[in-house]
Legacy VTK file of the C-alpha trace (Angstrom):
# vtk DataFile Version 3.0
C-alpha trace
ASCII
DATASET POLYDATA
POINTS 67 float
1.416 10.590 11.097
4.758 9.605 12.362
5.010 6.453 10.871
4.270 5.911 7.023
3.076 1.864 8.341
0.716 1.202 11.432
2.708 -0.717 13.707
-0.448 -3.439 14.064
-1.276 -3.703 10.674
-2.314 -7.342 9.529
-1.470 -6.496 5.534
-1.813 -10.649 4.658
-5.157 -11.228 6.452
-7.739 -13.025 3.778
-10.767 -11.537 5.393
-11.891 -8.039 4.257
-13.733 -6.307 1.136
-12.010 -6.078 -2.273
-11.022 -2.789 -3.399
-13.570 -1.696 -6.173
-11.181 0.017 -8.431
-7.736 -2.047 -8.796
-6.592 0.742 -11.408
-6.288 3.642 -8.812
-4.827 1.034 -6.859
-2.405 0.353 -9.003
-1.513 4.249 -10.202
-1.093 4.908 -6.927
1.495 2.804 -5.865
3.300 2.901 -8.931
3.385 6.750 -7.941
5.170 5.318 -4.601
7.757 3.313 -6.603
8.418 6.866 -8.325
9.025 8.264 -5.014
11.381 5.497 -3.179
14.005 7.394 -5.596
14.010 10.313 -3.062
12.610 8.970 -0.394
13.874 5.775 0.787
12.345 5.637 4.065
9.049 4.643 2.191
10.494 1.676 0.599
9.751 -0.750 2.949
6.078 -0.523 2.956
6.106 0.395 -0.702
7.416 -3.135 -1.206
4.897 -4.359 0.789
1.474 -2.790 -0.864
3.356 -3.645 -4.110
3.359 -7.201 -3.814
-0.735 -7.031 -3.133
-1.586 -5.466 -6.851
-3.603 -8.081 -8.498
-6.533 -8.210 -5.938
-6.476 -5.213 -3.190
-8.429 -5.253 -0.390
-9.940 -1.949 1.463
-6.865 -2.551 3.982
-4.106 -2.363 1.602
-5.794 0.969 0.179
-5.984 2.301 3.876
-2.093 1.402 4.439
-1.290 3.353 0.382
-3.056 5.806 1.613
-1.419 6.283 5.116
2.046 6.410 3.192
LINES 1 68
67 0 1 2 3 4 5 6 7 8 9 10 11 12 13 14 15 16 17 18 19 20 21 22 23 24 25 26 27 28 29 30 31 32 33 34 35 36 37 38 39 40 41 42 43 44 45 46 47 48 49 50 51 52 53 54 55 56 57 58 59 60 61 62 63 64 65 66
């Protein structure tokens, strides 16, 4: 991928499926927070999937994982 964000993606849409397990969720990103040290061109989408931690939906784990 070129991008680490889809340039269409609707990351604050209330429609869609929780995420089933909010701690890999959560270990995952924090890994990303980790890595915004070295790799700042990440931190603007890091931000974003951070601010979604208490309830994740499938979307936000397709956008973590596309980082």
């Amino acid at each position: 991928m070129h991008t680490p964000m889809a340039t269409n993606a609707h990351l604050w849409d209330e429609i869609g499926l929780l995420f089933e397990d909010v701690f890999l969720y959560k270990r995952l990103v924090s890994k990303f927070i980790y890595l915004t040290v070295i790799r700042p061109n990440i931190a603007y989408i890091v931000g974003l999937v951070n601010q979604i931690m208490c309830k994740p939906k499938e979307i936000h784990w397709n956008a973590a994982l596309r980082i």
